[in-house]
C-alpha positions as semicolon CSV with decimal commas, in nm:
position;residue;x (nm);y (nm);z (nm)
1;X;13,658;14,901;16,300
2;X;13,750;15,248;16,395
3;X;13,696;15,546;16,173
4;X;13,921;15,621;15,844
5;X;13,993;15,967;16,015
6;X;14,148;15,786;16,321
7;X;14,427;15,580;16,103
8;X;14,404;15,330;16,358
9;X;14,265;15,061;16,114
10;X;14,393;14,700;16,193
11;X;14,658;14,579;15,925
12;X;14,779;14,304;16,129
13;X;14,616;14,046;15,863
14;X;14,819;14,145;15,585
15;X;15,113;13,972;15,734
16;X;14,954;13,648;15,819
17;X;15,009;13,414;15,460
18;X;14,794;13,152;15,601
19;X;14,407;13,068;15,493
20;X;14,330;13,084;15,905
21;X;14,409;13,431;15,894
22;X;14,117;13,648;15,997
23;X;13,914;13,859;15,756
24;X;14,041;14,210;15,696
25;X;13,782;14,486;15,817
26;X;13,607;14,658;15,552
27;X;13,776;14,976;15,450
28;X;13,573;15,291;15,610
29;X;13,364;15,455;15,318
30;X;13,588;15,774;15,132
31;X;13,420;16,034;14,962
32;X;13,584;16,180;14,652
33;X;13,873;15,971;14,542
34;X;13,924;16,121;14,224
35;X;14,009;16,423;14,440
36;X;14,318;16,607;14,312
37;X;14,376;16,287;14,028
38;X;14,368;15,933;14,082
39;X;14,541;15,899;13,749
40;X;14,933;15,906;13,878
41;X;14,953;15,529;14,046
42;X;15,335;15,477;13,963
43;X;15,684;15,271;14,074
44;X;16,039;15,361;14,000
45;X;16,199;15,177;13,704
46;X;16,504;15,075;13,941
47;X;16,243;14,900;14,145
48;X;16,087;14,662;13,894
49;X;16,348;14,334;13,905
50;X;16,136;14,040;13,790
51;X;16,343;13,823;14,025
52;X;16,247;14,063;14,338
53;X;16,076;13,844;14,563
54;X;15,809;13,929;14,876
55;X;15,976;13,786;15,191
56;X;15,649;13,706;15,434
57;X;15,896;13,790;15,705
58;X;15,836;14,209;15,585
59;X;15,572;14,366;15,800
60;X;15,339;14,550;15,645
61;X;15,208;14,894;15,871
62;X;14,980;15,148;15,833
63;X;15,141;15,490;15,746
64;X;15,156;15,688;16,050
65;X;15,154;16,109;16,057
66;X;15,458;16,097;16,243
67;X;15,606;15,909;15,939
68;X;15,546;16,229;15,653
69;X;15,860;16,365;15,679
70;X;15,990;16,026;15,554
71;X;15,740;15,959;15,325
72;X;15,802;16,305;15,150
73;X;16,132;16,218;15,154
74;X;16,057;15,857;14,998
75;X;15,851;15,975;14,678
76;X;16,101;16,304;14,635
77;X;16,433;16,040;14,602
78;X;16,240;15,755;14,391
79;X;16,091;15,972;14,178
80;X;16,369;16,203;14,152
81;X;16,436;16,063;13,738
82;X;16,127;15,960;13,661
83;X;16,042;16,076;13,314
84;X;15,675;15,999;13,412
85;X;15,704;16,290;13,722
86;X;15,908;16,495;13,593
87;X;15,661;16,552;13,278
88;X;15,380;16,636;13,514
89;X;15,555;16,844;13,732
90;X;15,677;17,067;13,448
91;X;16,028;16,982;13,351
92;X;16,152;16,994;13,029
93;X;16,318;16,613;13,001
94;X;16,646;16,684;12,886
95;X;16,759;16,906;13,167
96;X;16,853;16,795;13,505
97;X;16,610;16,741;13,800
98;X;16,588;17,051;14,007
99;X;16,624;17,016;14,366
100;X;16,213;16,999;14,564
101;X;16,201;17,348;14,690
102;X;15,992;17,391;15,042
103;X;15,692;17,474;14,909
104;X;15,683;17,139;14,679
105;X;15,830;16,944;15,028
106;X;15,518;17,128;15,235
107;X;15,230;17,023;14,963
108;X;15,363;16,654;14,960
109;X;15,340;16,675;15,319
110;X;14,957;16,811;15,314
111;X;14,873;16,550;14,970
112;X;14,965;16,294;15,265
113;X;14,808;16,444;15,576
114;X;14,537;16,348;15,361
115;X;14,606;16,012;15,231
116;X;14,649;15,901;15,587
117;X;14,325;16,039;15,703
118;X;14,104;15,944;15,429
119;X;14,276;15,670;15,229
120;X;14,444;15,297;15,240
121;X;14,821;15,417;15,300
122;X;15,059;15,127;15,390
123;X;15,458;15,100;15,472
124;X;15,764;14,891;15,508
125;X;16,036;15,035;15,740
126;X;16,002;15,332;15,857
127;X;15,787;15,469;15,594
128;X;16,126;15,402;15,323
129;X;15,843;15,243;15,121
130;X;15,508;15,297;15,125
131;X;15,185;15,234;14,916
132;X;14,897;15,498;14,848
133;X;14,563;15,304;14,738
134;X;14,192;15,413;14,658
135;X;13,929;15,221;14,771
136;X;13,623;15,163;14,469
137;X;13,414;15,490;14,421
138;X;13,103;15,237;14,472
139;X;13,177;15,204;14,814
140;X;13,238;15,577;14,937
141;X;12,927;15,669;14,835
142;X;12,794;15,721;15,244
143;X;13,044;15,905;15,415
144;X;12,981;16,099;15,750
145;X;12,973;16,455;15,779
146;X;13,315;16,467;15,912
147;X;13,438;16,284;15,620
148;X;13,249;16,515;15,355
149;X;13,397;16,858;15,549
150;X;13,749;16,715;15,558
151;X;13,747;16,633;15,137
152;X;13,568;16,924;15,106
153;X;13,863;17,138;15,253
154;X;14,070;16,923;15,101
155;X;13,994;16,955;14,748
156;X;13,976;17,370;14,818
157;X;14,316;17,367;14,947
158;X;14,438;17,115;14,640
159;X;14,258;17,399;14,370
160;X;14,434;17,694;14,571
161;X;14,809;17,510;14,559
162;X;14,724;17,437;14,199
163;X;14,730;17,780;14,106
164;X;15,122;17,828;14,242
165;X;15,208;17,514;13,983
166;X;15,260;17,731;13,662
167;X;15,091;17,732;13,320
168;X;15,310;17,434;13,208
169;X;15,251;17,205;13,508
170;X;14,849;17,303;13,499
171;X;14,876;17,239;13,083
172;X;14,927;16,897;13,165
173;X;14,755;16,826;13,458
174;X;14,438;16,913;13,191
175;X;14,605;16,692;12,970
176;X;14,629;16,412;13,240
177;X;14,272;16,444;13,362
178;X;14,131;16,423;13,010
179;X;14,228;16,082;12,942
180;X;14,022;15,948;13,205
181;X;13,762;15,864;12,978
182;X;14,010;15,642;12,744
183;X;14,130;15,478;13,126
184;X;13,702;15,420;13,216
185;X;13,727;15,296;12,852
186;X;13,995;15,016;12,876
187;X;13,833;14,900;13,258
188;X;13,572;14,828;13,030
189;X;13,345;15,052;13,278
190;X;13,420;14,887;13,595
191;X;13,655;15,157;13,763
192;X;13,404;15,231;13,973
193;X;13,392;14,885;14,145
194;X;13,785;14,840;14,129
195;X;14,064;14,941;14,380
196;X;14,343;15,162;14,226
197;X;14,681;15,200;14,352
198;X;14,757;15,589;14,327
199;X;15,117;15,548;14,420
200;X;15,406;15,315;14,493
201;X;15,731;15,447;14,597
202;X;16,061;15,307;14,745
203;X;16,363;15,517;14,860
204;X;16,638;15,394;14,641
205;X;16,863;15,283;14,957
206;X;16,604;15,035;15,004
207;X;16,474;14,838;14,679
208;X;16,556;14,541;14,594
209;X;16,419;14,412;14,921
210;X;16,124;14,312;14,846
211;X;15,945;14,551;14,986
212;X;15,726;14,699;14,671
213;X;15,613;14,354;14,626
214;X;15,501;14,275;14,986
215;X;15,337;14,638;14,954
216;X;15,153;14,514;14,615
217;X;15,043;14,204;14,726
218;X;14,912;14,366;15,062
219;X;14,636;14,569;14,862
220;X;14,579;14,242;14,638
221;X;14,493;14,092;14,937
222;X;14,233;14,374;15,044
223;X;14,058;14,348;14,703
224;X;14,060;13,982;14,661
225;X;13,904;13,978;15,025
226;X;13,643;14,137;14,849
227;X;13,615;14,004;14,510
228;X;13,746;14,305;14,395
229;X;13,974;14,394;14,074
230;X;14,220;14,627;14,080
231;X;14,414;14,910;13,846
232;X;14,663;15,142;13,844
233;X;14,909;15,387;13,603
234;X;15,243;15,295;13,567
235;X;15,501;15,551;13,487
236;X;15,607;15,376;13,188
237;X;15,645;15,043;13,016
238;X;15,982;14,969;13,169
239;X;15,770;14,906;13,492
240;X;15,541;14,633;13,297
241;X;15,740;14,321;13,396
242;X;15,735;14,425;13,766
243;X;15,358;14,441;13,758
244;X;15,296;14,140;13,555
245;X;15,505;13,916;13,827
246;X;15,208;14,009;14,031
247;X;14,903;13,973;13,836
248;X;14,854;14,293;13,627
249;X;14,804;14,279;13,276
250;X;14,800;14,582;13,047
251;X;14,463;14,714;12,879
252;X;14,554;15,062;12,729
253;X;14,842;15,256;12,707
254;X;14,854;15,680;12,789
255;X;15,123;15,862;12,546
256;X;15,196;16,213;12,694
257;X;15,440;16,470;12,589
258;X;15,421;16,397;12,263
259;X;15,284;16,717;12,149
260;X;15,381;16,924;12,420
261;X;15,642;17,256;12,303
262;X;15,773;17,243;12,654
263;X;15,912;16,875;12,645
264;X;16,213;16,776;12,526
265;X;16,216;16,414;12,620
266;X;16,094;16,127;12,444
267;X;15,729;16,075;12,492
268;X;15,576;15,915;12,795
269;X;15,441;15,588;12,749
270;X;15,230;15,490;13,035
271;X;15,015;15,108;13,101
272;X;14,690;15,135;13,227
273;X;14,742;14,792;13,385
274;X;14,434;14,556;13,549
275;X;14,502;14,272;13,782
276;X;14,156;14,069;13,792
277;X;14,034;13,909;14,175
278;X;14,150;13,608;14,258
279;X;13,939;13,365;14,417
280;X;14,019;13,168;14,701
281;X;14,125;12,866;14,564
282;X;14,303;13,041;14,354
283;X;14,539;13,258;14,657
284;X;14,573;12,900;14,828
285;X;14,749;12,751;14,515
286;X;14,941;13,060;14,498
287;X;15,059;13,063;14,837
């Protein structure tokens, strides 16, 4: 398959339903995915109908760079009331969202000039939803030289933006990253062998389409491929039912905020949520 750095992996599977459907390539090796925090997988609670259904007719692409602008654009409208987001990027709760300023709209851009060159980022029209997902730390163990420089810059340039967040946004990013041994603790040790979807996002013009699930079921499909579980963060425990409908079951729970003298809001409740490979007799009753 062509190089990760290309992002001109074939995707063309994913919208093939059928058991003839040929095997997906195995995902170039990625070095560093805990990189900047791998701990923020999310969806928007107007986005998690239990009666949304995947049409197969929704065709699944790869995120292109062309596509950031909308992609910014994406995350910044489904997010926008998000009590999850708007704890970590240092809002208070109670008061209304603030509009993105540049600076925020130009390191979303960079986060996914990044995702696009060195992780599995998918999309439904036009980039109007789009899925962010890490492959297993097992497997991006060997990475070329290319790939080490370009995480390597990465992660300098995500430390030097870091320092424009503020004490309150930094506060609980520390607070974030130091629950990821309760998360290693409730995937009973296996995070290192599992997928994890960092982020799931739909412009609020376009939910209830289906597209989130189609988006979901596209990484399943990767990770079953490979006998391969997979985990991710919700946002909170309205989003439960959404993931359930596709597999995910909840092993732990994250409570943020609850301490915090800068939050006004209720306290963030957030799944740590597991959906276990499926085997193939298993996708063909399914399907």
């Amino acid at each position: 398959m062509a190089s990760a750095t290309t992002g001109e992996t074939d995707v063309s599977y994913l919208n093939d339903a059928s058991e003839s459907s040929p095997s997906p390539p195995r995902p170039q090796p990625l070095m560093n995915p805990d990189v900047n925090t791998s701990l923020d997988a999310s969806t928007t609670s107007t986005e998690t109908s239990a009666t949304e259904l995947a049409s197969p007719n929704i065709l699944v692409k790869k995120l292109s760079y062309r596509q950031i602008n909308i992609a910014v654009n994406t995350i910044l409208e489904a997010f926008k009331f998000d009590a999850f987001t708007r704890y970590v990027t240092g809002q208070t709760g109670i008061d209304p969202p603030p509009p993105p300023s540049t600076f925020a709209k130009l390191k979303y851009a960079f986060y996914f000039w990044y995702f696009l060159t060195r992780r599995i980022s998918l999309q439904i029209d036009d980039a109007h939803s789009l899925i962010i997902a890490f492959p297993p730390p097992s497997l991006v163990q060997n990475g070329s030289w290319k790939d080490k420089f370009i995480d390597i810059v990465f992660g300098g340039m995500a430390m030097i933006l870091a320092k424009f967040d503020g004490e309150v946004v930094n506060r609980r990013r520390r607070e974030l990253e130091g629950q990821k041994a309760a998360i290693e603790s409730w995937l009973d040790g296996r995070g290192k062998d599992m997928y994890c979807v960092h982020l799931l996002a739909t412009d609020p013009a376009y939910q209830g389409l289906g597209y989130a699930s189609r988006l979901l079921d596209a990484i399943a499909r990767i990770a079953d491929t490979e006998g391969r579980s997979t985990w991710l963060l919700s946002t909170g425990r309205h989003n439960a039912p959404f993931y359930e409908l596709h597999g995910y079951v909840t092993v732990g729970e994250l409570r943020l905020g609850g301490e915090d003298p800068d939050w006004m809001g209720e306290e963030v409740i957030c799944p740590v949520m597991v959906r276990d490979a499926r085997c193939a007799s298993e996708i063909e009753k399914a399907e």
